[in-house]
Biotite code that builds the C-alpha atoms (Angstrom):
import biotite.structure as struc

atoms = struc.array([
    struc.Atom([12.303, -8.249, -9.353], chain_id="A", res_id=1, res_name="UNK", atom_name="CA", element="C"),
    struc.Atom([14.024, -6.126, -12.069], chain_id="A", res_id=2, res_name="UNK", atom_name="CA", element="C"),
    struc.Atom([12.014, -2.754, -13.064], chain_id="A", res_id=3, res_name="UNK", atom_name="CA", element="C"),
    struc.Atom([10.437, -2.781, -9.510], chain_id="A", res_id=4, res_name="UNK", atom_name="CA", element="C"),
    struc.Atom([11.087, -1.664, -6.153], chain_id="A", res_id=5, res_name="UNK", atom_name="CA", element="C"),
    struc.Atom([10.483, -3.328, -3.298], chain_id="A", res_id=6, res_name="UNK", atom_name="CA", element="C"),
    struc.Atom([9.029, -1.394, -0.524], chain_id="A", res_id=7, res_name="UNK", atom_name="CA", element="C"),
    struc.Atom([8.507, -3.675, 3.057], chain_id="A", res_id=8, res_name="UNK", atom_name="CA", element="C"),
    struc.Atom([8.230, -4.284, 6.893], chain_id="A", res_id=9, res_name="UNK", atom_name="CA", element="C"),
    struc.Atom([9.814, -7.586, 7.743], chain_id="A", res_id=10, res_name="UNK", atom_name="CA", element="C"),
    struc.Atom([8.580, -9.679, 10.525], chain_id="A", res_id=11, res_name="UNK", atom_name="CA", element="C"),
    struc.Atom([8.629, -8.333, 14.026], chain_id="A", res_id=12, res_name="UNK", atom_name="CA", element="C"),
    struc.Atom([6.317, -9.725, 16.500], chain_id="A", res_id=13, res_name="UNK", atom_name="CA", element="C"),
    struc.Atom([3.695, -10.486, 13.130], chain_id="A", res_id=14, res_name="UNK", atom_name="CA", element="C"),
    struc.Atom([4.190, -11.417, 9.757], chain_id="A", res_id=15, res_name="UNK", atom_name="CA", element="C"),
    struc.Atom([5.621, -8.585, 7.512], chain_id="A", res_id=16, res_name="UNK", atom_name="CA", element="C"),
    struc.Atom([4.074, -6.372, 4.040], chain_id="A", res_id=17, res_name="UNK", atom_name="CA", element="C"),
    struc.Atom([5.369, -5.122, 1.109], chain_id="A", res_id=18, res_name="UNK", atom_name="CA", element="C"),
    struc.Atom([4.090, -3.193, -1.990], chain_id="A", res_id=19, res_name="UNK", atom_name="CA", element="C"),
    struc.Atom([6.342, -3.503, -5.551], chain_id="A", res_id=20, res_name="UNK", atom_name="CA", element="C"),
    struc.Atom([6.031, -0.231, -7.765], chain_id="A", res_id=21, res_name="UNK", atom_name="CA", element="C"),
    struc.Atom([7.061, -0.307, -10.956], chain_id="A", res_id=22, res_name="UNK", atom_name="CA", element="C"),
    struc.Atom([9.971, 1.884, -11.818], chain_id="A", res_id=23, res_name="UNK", atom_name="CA", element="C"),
    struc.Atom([7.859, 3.683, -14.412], chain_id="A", res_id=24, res_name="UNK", atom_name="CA", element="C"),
    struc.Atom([6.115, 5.465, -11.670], chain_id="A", res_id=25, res_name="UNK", atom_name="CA", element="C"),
    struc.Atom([7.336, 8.138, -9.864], chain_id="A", res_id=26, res_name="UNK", atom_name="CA", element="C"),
    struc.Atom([6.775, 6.704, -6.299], chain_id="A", res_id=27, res_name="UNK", atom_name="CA", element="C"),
    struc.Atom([8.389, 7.084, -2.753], chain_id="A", res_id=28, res_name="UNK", atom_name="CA", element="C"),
    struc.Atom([7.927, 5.300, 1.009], chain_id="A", res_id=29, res_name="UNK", atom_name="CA", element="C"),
    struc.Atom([6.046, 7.262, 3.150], chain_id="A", res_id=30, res_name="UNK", atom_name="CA", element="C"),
    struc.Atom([6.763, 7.333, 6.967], chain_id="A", res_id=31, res_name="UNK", atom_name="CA", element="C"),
    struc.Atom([4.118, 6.319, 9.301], chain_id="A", res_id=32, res_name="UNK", atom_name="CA", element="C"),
    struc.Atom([3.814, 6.450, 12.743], chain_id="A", res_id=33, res_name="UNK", atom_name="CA", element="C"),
    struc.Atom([4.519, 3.846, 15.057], chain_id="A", res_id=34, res_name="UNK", atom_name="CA", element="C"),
    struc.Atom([1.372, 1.213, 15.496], chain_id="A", res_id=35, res_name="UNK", atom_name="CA", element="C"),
    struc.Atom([0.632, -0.938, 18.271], chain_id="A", res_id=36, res_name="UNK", atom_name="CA", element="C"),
    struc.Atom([-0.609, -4.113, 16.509], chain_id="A", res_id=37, res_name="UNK", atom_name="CA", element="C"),
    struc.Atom([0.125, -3.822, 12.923], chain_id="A", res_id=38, res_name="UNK", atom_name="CA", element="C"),
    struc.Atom([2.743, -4.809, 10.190], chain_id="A", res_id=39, res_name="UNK", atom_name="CA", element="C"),
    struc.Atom([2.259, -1.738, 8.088], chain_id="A", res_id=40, res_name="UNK", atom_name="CA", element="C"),
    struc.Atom([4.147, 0.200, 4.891], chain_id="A", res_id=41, res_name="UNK", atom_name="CA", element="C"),
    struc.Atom([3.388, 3.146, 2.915], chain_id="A", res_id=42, res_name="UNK", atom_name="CA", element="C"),
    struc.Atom([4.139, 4.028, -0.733], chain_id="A", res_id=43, res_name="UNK", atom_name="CA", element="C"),
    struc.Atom([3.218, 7.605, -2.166], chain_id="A", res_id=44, res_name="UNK", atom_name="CA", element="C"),
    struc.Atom([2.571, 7.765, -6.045], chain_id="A", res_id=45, res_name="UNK", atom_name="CA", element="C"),
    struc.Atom([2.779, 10.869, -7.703], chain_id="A", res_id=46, res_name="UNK", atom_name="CA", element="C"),
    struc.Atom([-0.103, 11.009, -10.221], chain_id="A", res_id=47, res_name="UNK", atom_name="CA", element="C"),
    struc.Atom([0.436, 13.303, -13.418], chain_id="A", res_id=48, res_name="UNK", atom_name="CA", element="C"),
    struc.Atom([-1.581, 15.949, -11.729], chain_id="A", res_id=49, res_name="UNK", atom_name="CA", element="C"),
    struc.Atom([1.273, 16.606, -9.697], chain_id="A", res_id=50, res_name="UNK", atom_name="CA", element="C"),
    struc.Atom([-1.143, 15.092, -6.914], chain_id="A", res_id=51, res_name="UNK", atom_name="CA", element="C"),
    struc.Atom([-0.282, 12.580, -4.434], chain_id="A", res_id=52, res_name="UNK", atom_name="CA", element="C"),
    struc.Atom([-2.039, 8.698, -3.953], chain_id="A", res_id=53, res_name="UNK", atom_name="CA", element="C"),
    struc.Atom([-0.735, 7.647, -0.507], chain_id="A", res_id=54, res_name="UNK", atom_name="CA", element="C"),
    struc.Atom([-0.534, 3.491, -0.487], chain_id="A", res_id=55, res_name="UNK", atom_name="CA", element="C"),
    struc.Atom([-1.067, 1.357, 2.566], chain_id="A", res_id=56, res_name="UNK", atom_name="CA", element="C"),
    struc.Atom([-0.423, -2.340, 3.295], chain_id="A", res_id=57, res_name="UNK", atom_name="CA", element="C"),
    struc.Atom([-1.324, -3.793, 6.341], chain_id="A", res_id=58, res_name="UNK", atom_name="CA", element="C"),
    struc.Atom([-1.143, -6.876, 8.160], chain_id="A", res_id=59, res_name="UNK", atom_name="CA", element="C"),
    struc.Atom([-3.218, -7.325, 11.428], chain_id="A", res_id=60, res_name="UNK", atom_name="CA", element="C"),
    struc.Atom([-1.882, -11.207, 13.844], chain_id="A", res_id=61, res_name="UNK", atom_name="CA", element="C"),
    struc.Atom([-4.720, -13.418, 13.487], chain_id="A", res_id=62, res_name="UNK", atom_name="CA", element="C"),
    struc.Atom([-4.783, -13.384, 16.993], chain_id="A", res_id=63, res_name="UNK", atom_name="CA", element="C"),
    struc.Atom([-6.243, -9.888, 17.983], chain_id="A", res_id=64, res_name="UNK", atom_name="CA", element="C"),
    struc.Atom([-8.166, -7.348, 16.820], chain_id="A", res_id=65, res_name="UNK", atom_name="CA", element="C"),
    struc.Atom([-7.128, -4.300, 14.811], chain_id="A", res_id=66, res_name="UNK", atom_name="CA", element="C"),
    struc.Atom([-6.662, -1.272, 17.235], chain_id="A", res_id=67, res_name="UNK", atom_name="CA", element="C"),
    struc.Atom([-8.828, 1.842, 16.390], chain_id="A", res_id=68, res_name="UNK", atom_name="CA", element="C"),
    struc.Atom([-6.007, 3.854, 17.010], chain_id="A", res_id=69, res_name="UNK", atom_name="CA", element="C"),
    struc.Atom([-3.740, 2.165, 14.603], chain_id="A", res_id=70, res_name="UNK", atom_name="CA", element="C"),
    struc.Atom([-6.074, 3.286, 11.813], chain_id="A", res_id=71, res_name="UNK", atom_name="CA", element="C"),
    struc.Atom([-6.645, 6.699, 13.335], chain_id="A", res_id=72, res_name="UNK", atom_name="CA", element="C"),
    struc.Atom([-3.019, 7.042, 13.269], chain_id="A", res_id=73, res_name="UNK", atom_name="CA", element="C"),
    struc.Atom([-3.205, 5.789, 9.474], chain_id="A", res_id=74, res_name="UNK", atom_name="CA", element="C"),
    struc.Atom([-5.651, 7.897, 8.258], chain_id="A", res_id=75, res_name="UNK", atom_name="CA", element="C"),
    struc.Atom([-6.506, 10.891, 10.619], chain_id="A", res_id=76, res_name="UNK", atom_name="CA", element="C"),
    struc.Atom([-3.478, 13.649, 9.039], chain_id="A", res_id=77, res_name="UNK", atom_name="CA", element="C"),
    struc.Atom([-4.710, 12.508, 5.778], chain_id="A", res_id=78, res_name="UNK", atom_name="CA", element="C"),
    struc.Atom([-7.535, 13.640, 3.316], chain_id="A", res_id=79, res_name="UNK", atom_name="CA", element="C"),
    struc.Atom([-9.651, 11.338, 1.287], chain_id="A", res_id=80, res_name="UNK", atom_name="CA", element="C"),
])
């Protein structure tokens, strides 16, 4: 899409996510760790603050549960 990047996790074992950020907006992926049942991507915005928005799409199968520990892994190292 032109004036947007594309930022996604194809399809493994699950379907796949993806966030498009306008090129407008100073942005960059973040890495996240490795998760046990979830199609995930991360996106970090720089505000004009100078202070960072961290992004995250996720896709949980239909067929389970999300793990605990996928969204401590997510959102534990991070503040609010």
């Amino acid at each position: 899409m032109p004036g947007f990047k594309a930022y996604r996790s194809d399809r493994n074992q699950f379907d796949g996510v993806m966030h498009l950020v306008n090129n407008q907006l100073r942005h960059d992926s973040f890495h996240l760790p490795p998760l046990s049942g979830l199609e995930a991507t991360a996106i970090c915005l720089q505000l004009q603050n100078h202070r960072l928005l961290l992004f995250v799409s996720a896709y949980p199968p239909l067929t389970a549960a999300v793990a605990p520990s996928d969204l401590d892994a997510i959102l534990s190292p991070h503040d609010a």
